[in-house]
GUTILUM-131924 format. One record per residue (C-alpha): residue in three letters; x, z, y. Coordinates in steps of 0.05 Angstrom, whole numbers, padded with zeros to 5 digits, always signed. Layout:
ALAXZY...
This chain:
UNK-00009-01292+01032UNK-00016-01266+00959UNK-00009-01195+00946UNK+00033-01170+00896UNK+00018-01107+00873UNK+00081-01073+00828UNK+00073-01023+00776UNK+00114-00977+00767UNK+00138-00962+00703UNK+00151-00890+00684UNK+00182-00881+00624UNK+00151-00820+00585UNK+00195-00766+00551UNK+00166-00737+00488UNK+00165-00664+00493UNK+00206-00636+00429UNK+00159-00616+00377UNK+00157-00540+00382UNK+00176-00498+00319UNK+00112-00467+00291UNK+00131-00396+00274UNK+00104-00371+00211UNK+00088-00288+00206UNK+00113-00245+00160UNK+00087-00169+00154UNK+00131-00115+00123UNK+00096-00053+00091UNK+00147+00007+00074UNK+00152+00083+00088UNK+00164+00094+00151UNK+00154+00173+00157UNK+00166+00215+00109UNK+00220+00242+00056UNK+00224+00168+00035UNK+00229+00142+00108UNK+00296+00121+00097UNK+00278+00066+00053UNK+00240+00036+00109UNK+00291+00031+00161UNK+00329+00000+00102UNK+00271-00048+00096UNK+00266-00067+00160UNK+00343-00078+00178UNK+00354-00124+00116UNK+00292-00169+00144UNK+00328-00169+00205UNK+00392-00192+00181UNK+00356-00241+00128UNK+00326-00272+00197UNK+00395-00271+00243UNK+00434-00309+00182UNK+00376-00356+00161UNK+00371-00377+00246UNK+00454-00380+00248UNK+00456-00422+00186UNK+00409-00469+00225UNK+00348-00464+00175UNK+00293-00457+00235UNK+00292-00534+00256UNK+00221-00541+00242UNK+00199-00477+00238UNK+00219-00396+00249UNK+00192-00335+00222UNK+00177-00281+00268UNK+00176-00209+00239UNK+00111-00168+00262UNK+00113-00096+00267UNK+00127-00061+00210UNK+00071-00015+00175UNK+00075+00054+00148UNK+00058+00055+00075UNK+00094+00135+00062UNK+00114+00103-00004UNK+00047+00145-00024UNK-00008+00104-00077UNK-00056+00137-00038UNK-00036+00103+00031UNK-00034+00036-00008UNK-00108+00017+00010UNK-00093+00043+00090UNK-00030+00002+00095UNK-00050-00054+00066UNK-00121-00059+00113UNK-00076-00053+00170UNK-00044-00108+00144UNK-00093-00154+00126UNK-00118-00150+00200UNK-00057-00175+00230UNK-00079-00242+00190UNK+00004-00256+00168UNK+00021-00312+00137UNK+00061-00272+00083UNK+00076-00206+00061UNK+00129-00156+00039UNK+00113-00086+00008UNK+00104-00037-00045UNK+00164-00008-00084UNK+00118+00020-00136UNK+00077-00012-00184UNK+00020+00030-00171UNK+00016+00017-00094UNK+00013-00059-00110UNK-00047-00056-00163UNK-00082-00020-00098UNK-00061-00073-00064UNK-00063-00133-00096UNK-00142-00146-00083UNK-00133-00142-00011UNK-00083-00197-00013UNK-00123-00242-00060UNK-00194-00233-00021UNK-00156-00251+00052UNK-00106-00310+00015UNK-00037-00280+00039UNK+00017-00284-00004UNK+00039-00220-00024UNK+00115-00207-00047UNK+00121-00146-00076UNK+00184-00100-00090UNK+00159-00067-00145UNK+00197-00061-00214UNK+00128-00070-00250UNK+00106-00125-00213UNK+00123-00169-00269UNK+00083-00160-00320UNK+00019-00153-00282UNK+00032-00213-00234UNK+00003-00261-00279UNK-00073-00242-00262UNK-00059-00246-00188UNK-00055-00323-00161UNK-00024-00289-00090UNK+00013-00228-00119UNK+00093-00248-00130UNK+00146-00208-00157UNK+00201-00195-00104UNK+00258-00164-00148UNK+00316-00199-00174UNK+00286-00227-00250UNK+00296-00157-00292UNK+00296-00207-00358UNK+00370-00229-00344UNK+00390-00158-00317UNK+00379-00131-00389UNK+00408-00200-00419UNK+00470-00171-00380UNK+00471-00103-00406UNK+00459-00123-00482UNK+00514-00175-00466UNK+00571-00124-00458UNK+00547-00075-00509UNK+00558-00137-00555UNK+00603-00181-00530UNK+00647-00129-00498UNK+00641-00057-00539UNK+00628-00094-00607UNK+00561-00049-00615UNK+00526-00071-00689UNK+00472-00020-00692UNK+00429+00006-00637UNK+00372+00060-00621UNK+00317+00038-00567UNK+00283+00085-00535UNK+00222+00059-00492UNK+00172+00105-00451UNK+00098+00081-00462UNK+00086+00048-00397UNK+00078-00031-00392UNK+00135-00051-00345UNK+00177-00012-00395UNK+00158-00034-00454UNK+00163-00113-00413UNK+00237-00087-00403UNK+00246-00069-00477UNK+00225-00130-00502UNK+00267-00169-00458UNK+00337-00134-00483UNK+00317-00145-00556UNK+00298-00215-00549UNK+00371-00222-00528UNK+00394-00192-00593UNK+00412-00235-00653UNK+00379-00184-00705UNK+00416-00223-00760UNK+00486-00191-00750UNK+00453-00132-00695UNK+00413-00065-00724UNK+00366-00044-00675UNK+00318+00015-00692UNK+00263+00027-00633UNK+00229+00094-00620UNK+00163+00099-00571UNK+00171+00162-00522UNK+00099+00194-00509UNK+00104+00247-00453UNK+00076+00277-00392UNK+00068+00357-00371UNK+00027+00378-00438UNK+00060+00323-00481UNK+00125+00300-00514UNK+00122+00267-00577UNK+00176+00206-00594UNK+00154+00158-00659UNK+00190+00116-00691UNK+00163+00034-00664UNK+00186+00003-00730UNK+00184+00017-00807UNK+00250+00026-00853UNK+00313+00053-00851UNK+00373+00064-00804UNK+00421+00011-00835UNK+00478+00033-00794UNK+00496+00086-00770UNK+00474+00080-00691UNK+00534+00066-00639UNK+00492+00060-00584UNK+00425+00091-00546UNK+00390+00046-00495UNK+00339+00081-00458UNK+00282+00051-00413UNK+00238+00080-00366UNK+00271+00154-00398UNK+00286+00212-00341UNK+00333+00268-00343UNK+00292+00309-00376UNK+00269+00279-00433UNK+00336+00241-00446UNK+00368+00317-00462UNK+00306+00326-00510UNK+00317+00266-00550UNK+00395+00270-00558UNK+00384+00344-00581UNK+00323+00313-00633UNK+00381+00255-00648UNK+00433+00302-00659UNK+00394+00333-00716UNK+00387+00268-00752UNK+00459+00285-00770UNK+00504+00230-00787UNK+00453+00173-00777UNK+00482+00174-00703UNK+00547+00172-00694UNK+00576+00233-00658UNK+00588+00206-00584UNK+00542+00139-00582UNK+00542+00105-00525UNK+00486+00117-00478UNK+00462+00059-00435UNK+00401+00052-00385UNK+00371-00018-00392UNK+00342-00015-00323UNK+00359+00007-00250UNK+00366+00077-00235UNK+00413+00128-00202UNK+00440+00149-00267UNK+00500+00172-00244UNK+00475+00216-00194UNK+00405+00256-00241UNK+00436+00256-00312UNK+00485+00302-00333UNK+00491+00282-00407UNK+00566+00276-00416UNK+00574+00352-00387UNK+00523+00370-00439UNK+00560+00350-00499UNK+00515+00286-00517UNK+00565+00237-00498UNK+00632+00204-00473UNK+00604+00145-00435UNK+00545+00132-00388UNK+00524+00057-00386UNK+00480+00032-00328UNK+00454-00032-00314UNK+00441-00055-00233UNK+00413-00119-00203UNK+00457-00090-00139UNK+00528-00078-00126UNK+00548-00066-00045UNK+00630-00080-00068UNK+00630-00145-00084UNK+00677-00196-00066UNK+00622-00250-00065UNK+00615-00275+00013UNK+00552-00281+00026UNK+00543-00195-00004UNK+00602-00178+00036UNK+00575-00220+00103UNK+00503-00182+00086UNK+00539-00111+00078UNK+00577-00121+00139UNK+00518-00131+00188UNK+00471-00088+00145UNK+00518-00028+00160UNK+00531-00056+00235UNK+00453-00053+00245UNK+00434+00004+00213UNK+00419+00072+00243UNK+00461+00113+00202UNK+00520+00055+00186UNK+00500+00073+00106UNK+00510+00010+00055UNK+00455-00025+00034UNK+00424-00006-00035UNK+00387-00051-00082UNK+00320-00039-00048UNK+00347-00070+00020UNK+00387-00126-00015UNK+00317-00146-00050UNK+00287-00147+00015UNK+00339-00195+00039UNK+00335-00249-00021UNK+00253-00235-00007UNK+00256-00260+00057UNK+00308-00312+00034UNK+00261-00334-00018UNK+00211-00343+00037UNK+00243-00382+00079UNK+00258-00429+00018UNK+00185-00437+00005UNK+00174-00452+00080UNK+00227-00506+00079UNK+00196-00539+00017UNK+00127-00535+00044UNK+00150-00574+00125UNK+00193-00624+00071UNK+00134-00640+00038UNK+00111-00695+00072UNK+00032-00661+00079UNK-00001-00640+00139UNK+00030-00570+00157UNK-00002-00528+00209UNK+00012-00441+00212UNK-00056-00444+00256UNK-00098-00488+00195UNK-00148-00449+00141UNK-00109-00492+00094UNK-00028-00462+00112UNK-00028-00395+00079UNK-00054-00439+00010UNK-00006-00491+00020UNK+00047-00432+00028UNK+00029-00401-00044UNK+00031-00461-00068UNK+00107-00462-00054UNK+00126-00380-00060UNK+00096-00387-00127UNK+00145-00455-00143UNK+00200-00423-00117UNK+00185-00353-00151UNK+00181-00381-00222UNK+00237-00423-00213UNK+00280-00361-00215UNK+00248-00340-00278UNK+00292-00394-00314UNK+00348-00335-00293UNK+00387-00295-00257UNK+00359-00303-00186UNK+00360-00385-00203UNK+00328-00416-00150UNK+00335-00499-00138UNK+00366-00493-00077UNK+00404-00434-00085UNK+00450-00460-00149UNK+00512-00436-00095UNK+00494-00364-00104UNK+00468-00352-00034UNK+00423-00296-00066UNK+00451-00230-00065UNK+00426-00201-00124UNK+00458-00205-00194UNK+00470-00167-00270UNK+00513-00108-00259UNK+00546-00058-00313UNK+00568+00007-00289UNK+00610+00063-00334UNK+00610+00135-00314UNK+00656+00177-00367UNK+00681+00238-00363UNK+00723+00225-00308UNK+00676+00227-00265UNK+00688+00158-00236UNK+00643+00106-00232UNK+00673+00034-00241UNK+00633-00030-00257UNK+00659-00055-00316UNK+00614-00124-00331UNK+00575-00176-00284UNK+00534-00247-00279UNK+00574-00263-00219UNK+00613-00314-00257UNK+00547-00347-00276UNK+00507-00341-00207UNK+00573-00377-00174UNK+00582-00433-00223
């Protein structure tokens, strides 16, 4: 009698394909007078994280947070911090909020291929040399488009004074607001400010004449102190300026909180500019607000440092997308991933450059970030009075 022998046939489950997890390290003060910003820093990558994994974006991948680093906000801890870094071996970084932390930096990041997104204002101009250093703030070129929109557009300014401090990512800013001036039917006269302890000198930028009387001062990279100095030297031009211009900052700062100029006499209006504003009535701000706050230590609102940490790690997770959709041979554990990662930060990056926190993907205004105007008079009340929201939504 034949024997029959009968297989068995098992049939195999494929184990799910596990999500690689790709690391991101965070450098920001974490001690200190400035320590607030980091617990800022490190709730808004938090939140980025808990929205990106409830809108479902961690299919084929997730990125895990390591612990954050202590960079005091000090230059001098730059090199420290970013060692410390480098030797946890992430797959991307966040850091820096000045530009002279992220020049320390940037070599570090280069030698060891990790990208390197940092939060910088300054970052910019200097980003160019740097094939792994990547400028993590909302695009400042639109942000002063905005501002020289409603001085025109809205307050019917003609003729303007510029006032510049002689430092690069100023000047960068300065250039940017002009360029978005028709000089045919716009007077702009531009003055470079020179000054440190020993110095302050302010020279006219451009030859000729005031052709109309000035209506409006726009000041970048100019503190408290020296603004007071050159009203009082613009005041004794007599009537080439008219008695209360309008003064205007062209880039981010808490003007209404260090200058005092319309208690001095110098003027009626304080104009601001802001990539940030924690009361709008966009959804996705209000969503980020409302678990910011709910996370957060002290319940404060978010301010434009934390909300550029948020579209960072936004911005991130975009570039990771692109790079699993790619159709080429992804690994986090390869030689090759942290390349193949740059690769798609930098694509994503410059594709905001064509505006206002414009990146492919994010046409529906996912990103918080925007062009803000803010008015302080003498009131005392601080109301935003112009914004890009209208473009980022449509």
């Amino acid at each position: 009698m034949g024997v029959f022998t009968v297989k068995k046939i098992i049939s195999e489950k494929k184990e799910p394909k596990l999500r690689q997890k790709v690391q991101l390290a965070l450098l920001c003060p974490l001690t200190g007078e400035d320590a607030f910003f980091g617990e800022g820093a490190k709730v808004s990558v938090e939140t980025a994280l808990s929205h990106l994994s409830k809108g479902g974006a961690f299919k084929k991948f997730s990125i895990e947070l390591l612990e954050p680093i202590d960079d005091q906000n000090l230059t001098s801890e730059a090199t420290v911090s970013a060692s410390m870094a480098v030797r946890l071996n992430p797959h991307v970084c966040i850091g820096h909020q000045k530009t002279e932390m992220t020049l320390v930096s940037a070599p570090l990041f280069e030698e060891n291929k990790i990208p390197f997104i940092s939060m910088s204002k300054g970052t910019a101009p200097v980003s160019n040399g740097w094939e792994y250093l990547h400028m993590g703030v909302p695009i400042y070129r639109d942000i002063e488009k905005t501002m020289a929109d409603y001085l025109i557009l809205e307050r019917k300014i003609e003729s303007f004074a510029v006032v510049v401090a002689d430092e690069y990512e100023f000047r960068d800013a300065s250039r940017n607001f002009i360029s978005s001036i028709d000089k045919g039917k716009i007077s702009v006269k531009q003055f470079k400010l020179f000054a440190n302890d020993e110095k302050f000198e302010l020279k006219a930028a451009d030859e000729g004449e005031v052709e109309k009387q000035i209506e409006a001062i726009v000041f970048f990279g100019v503190g408290p102190e020296n603004a007071t100095k050159i009203m009082e030297l613009f005041r004794s031009f007599g009537g080439v300026f008219s008695k209360s211009p309008i003064v205007a900052f062209g880039i981010p700062a808490d003007i209404d909180k260090d200058y005092d100029l319309i208690e001095q006499g110098y003027t009626k209006e304080l104009v601001f500019v802001d990539t940030w504003n924690p009361d709008s009535d966009r959804p996705v701000v209000k969503n980020f607000v409302k678990d910011f706050m709910k996370a957060h230590p002290g319940e404060q609102k978010p301010n434009r440092y934390d909300a550029g940490i948020y579209d960072a790690v936004m911005n991130i997770s975009e570039a990771v997308m692109k790079l699993f959709d790619s159709g080429e041979d992804v690994d986090v554990f390869s030689d090759n991933f942290n390349v193949q990662l740059n690769l798609k930060i930098s694509e994503v990056f410059r594709e905001g450059v064509q505006g206002m926190n414009r990146y492919a993907s994010f046409d529906d205004g996912s990103l918080l970030g925007g062009g803000y105007v803010f008015l302080l008079d003498k009131s005392g009340e601080t109301k935003m009075v112009f914004s890009s929201e209208e473009d980022i939504e449509n």
